[in-house]
DSSP file (Angstrom, degrees, kcal/mol; ACC not computed):
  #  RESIDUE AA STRUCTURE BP1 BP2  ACC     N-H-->O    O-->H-N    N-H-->O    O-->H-N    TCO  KAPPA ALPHA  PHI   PSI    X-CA   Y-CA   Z-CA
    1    1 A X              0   0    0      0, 0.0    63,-0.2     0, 0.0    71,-0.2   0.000 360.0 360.0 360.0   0.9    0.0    0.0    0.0
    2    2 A X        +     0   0    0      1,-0.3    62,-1.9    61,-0.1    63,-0.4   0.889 360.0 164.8  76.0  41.0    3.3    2.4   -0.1
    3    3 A X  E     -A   63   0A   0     60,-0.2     2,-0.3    61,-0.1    -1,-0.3  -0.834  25.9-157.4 -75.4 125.2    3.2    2.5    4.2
    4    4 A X  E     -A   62   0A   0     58,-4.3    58,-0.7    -2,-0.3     2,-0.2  -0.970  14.8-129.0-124.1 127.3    6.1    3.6    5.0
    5    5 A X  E >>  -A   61   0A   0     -2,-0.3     3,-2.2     1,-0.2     4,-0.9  -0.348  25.4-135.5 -76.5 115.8    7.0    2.4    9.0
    6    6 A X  T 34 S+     0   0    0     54,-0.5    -1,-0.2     1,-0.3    53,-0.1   0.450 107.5  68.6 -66.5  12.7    8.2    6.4   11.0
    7    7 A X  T 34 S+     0   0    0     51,-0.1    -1,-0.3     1,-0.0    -2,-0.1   0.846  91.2  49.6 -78.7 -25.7   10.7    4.5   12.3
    8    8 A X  T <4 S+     0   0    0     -3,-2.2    -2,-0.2     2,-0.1     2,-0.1   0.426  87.8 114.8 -83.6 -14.5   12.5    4.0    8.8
    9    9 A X     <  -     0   0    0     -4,-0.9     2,-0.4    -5,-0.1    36,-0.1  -0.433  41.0-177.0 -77.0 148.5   12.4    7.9    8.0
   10   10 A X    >   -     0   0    0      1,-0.1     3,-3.1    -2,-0.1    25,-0.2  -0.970  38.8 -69.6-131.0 153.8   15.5   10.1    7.6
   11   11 A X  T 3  S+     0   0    0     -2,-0.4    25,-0.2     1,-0.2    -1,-0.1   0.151 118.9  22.5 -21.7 127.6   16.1   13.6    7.0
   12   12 A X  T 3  S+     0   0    0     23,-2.5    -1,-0.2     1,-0.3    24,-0.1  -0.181  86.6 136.3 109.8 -41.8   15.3   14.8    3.7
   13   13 A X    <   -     0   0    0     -3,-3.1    22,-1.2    21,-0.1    -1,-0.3  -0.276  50.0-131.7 -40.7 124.9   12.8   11.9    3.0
   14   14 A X  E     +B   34   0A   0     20,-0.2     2,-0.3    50,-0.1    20,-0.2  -0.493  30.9 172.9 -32.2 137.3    9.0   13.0    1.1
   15   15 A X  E     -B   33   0A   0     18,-1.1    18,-3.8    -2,-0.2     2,-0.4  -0.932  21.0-146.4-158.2 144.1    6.2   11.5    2.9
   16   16 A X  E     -BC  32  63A   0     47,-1.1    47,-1.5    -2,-0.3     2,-0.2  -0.991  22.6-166.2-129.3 131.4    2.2   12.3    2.0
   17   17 A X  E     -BC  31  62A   0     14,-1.7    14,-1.6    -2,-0.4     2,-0.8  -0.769  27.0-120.2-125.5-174.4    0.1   12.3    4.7
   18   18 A X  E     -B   30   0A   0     43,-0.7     2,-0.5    -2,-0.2    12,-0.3  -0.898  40.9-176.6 -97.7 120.3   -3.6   12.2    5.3
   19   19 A X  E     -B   29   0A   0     10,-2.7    10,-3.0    -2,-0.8     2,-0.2  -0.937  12.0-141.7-120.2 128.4   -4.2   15.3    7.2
   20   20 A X  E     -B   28   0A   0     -2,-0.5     2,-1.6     8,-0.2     8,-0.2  -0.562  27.5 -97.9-112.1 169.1   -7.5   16.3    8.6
   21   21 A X    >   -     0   0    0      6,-1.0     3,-2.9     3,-0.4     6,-0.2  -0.537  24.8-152.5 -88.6  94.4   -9.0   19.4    8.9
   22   22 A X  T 3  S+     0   0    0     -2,-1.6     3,-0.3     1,-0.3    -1,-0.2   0.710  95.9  26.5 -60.4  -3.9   -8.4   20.8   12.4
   23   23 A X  T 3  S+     0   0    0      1,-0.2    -1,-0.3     4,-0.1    -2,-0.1   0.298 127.9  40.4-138.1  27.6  -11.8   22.9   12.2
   24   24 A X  S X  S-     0   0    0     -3,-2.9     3,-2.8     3,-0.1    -3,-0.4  -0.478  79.0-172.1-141.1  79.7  -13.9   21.0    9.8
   25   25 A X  T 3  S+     0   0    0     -3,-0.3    -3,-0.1     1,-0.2    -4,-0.0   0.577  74.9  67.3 -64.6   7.5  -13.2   17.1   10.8
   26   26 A X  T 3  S+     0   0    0      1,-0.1     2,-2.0    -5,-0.1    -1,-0.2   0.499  86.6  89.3 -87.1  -7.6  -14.7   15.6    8.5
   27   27 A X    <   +     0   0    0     -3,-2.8    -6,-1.0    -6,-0.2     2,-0.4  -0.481  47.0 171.3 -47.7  57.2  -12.5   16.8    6.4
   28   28 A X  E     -B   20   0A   0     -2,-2.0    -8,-0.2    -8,-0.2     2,-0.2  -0.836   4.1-178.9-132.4 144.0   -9.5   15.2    5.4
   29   29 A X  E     -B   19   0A   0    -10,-3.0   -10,-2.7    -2,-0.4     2,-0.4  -0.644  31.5-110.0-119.4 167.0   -6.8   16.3    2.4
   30   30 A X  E     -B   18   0A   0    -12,-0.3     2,-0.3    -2,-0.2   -12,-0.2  -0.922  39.3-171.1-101.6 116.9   -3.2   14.5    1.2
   31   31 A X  E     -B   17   0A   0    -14,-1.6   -14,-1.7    -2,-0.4     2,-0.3  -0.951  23.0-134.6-104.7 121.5   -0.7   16.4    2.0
   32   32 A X  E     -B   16   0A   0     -2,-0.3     2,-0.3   -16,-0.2   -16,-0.2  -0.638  30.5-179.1 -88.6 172.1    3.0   16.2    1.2
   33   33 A X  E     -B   15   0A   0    -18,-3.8   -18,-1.1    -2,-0.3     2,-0.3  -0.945  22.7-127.8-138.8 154.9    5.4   16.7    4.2
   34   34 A X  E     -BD  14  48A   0     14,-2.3    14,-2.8    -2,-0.3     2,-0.4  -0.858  14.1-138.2-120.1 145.0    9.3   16.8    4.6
   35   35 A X        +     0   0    0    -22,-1.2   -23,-2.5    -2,-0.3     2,-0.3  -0.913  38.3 172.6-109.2 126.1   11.0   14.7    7.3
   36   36 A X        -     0   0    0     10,-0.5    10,-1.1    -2,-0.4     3,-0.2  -0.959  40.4 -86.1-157.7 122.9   13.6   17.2    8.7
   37   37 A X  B     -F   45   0B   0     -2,-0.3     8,-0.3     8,-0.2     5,-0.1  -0.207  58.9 -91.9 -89.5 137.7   15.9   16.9   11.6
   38   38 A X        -     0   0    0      6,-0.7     6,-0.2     3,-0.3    -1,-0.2   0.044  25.1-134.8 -38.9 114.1   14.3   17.9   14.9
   39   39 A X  S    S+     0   0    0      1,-0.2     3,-0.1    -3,-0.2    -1,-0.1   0.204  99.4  19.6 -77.8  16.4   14.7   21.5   16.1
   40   40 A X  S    S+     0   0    0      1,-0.1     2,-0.5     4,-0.0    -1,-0.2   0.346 115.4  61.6-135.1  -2.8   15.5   20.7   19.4
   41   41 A X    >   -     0   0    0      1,-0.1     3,-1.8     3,-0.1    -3,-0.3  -0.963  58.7-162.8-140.7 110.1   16.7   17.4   19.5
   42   42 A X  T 3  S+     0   0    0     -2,-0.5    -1,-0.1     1,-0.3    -5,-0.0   0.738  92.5  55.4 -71.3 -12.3   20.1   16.8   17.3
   43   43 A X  T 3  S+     0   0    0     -6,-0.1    -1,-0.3     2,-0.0     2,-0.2   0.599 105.8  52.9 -96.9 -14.1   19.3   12.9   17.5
   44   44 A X    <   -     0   0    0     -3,-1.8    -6,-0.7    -6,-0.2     2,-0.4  -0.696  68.8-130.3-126.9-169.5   16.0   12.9   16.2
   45   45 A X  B     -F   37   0B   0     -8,-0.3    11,-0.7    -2,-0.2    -8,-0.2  -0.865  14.6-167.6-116.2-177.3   13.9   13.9   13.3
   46   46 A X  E     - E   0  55A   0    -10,-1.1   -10,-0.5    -2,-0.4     2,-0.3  -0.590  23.1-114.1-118.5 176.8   10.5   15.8   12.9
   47   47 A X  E     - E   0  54A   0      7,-2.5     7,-2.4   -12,-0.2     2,-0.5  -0.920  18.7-146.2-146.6 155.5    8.1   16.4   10.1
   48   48 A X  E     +DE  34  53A   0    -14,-2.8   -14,-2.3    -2,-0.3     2,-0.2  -0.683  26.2 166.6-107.2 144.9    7.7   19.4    8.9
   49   49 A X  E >   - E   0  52A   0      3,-3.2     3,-2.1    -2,-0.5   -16,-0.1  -0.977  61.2  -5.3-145.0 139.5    4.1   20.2    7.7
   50   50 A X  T 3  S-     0   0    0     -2,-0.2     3,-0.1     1,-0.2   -17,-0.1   0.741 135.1 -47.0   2.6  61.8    2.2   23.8    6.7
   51   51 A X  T 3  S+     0   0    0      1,-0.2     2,-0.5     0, 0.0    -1,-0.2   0.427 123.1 124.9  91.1   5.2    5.2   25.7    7.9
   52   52 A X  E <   -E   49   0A   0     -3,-2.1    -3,-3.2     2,-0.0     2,-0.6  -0.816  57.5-143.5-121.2 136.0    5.1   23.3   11.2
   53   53 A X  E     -E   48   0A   0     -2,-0.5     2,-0.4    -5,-0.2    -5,-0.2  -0.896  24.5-176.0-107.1 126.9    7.3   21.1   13.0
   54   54 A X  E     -E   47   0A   0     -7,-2.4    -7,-2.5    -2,-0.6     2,-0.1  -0.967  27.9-125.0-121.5 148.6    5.4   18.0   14.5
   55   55 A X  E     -E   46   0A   0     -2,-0.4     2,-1.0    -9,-0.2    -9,-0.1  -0.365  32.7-110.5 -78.6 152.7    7.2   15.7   16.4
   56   56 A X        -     0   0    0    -11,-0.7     2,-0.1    -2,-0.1   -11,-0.1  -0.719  30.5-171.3-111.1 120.9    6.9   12.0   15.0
   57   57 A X        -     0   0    0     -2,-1.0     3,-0.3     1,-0.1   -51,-0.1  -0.326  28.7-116.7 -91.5 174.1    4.9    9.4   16.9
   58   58 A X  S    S+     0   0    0      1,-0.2   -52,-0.2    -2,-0.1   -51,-0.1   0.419 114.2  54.1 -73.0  -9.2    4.7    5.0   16.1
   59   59 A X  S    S+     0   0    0    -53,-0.1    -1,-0.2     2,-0.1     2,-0.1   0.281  87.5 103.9-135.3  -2.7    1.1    5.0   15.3
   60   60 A X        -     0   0    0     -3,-0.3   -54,-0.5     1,-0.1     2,-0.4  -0.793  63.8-135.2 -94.1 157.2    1.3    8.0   12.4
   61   61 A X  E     -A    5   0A   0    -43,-0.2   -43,-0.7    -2,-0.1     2,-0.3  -0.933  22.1-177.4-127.9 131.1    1.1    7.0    9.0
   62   62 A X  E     -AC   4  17A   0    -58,-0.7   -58,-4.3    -2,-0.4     2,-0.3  -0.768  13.6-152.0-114.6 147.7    3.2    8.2    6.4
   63   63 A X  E     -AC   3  16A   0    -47,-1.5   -47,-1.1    -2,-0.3   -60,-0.2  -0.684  17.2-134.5-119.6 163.2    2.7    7.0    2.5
   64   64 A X  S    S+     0   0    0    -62,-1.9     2,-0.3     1,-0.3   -61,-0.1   0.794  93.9  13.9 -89.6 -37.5    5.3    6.7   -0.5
   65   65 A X  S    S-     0   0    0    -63,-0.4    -1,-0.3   -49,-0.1   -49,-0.2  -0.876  78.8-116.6-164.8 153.3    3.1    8.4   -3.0
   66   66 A X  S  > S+     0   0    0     -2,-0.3     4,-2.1     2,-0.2     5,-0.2   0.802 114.4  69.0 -81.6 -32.7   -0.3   10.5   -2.5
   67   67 A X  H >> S+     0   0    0      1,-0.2     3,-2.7     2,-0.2     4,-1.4   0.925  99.7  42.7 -10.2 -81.3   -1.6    7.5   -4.6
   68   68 A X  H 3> S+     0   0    0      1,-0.3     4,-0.9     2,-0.2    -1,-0.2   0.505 109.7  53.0 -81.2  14.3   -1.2    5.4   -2.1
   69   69 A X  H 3> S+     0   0    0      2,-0.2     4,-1.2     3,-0.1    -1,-0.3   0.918 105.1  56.5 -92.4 -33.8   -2.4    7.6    0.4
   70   70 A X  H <X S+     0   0    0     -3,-2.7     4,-1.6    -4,-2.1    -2,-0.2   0.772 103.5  57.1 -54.3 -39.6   -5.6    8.0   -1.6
   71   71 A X  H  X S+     0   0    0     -4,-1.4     4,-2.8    -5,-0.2     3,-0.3   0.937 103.4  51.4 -35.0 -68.2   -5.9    4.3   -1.5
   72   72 A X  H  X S+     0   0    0     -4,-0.9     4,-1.4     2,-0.2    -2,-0.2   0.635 107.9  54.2 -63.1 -31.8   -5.8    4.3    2.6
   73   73 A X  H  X S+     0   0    0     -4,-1.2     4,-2.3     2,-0.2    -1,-0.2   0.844 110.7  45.1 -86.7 -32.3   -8.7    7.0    2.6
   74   74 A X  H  X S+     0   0    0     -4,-1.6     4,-3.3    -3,-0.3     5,-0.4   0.992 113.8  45.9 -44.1 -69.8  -10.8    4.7    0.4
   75   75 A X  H  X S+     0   0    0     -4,-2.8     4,-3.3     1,-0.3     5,-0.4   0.922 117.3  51.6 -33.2 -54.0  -10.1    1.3    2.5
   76   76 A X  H  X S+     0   0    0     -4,-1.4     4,-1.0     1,-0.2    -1,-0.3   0.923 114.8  35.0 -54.6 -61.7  -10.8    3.9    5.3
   77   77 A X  H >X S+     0   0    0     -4,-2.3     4,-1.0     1,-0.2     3,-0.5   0.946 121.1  57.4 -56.0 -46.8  -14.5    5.2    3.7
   78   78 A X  H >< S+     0   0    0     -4,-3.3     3,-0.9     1,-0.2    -1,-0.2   0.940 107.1  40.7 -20.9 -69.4  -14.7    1.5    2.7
   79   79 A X  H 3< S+     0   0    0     -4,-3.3     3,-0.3    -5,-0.4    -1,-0.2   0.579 105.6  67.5 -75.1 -21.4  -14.4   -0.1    6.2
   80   80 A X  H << S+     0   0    0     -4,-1.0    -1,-0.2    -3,-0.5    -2,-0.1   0.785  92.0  54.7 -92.8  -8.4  -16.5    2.4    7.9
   81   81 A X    <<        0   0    0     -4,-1.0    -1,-0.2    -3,-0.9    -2,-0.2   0.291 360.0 360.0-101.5  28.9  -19.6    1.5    6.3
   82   82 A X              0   0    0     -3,-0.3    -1,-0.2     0, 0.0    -2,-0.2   0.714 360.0 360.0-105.5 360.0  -19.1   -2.1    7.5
């Protein structure tokens, strides 16, 4: 499905992610985002998204291609009417 594990990113890497709409949540766009070493922490990296550094948790999901991110939001609309 192009799921790419945030443990396996390094600086510099493209990532698209599904990003929802903090003030209309039903809402959610594919975004790309840049993996970029951590503005406080020399050891780790961030990603950086609409001008924002978010720190990167185990349970976000980062895609190879917006494809396959578009994919993951079908399965998602898919799965929910079961």
């Amino acid at each position: 499905m192009g799921l790419i594990d945030p443990k396996d990113v390094k600086a510099g890497d493209e990532v698209f992610v599904i990003y929802n709409n903090p003030h209309t949540p039903t809402v959610s766009n594919i975004r790309a985002a840049e993996i970029v070493p951590h503005p406080k922490d020399p050891d780790a990296v961030a990603l950086f998204l609409n001008e924002t550094f978010h720190v990167i948790e185990d349970d976000d999901a980062f895609f190879s291609s917006e494809e396959a991110a578009e994919e993951a939001i079908q399965e998602m609309y898919l799965n929910e009417g079961e």
